[in-house]
ZAMARGU-4260 file (C-alpha; in steps of 0.2 Angstrom, whole numbers, plus 5000, padded with zeros to 4 digits):
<rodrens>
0) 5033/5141/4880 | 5052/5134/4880 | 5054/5115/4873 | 5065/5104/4881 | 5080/5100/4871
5) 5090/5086/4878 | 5110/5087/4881 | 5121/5081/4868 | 5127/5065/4874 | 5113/5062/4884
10) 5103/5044/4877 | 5086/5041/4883 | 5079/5023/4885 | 5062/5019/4888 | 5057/5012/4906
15) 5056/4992/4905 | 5051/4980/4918 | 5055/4962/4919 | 5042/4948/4925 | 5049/4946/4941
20) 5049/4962/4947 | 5031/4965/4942 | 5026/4951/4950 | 5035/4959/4965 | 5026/4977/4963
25) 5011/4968/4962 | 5015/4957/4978 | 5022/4974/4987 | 5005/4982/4983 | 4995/4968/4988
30) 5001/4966/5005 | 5002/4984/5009 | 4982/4986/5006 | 4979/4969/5017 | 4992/4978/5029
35) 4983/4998/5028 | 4966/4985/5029 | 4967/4975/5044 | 4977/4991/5055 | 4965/5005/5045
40) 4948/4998/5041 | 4945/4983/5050 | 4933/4985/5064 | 4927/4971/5072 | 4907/4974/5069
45) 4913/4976/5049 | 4926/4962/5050 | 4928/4951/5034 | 4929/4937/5049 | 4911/4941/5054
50) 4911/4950/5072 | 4928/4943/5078 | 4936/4957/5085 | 4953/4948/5089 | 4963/4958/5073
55) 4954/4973/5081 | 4961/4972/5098 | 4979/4964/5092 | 4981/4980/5080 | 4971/4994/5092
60) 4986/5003/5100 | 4992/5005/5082 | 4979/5010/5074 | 4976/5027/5088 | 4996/5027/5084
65) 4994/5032/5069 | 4978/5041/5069 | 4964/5030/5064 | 4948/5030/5073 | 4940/5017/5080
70) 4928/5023/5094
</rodrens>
């Protein structure tokens, strides 16, 4: 096996991440699962708001878009 020797001249830092931009990922990441779940999962009969199915129908045409069943 060949081992990596870096360039001279070449520094490596480790990767570091502030507060506010984990907070950020973490928000990202939250509202993209509440996103994929009310477009991708969300049914109407399984509906965290009981068998409301107004989510359902305002997303439908989106979700055959982009290929999630729901018949």
């Amino acid at each position: 096996m060949a081992t990596y020797v870096p360039h001279a001249g070449v520094t490596v830092r480790p990767l570091s991440a502030s507060v506010s931009s984990t907070l950020w990922l973490v928000g990202t990441v939250l509202g993209a699962l509440l996103i994929y779940y009310f477009i991708g999962i969300d049914q109407g009969a399984v509906s965290i708001f009981g068998s409301d199915t107004h989510v359902h129908e305002f997303v439908h045409d989106a979700r055959h878009f982009l290929g999630f069943p729901c018949h």
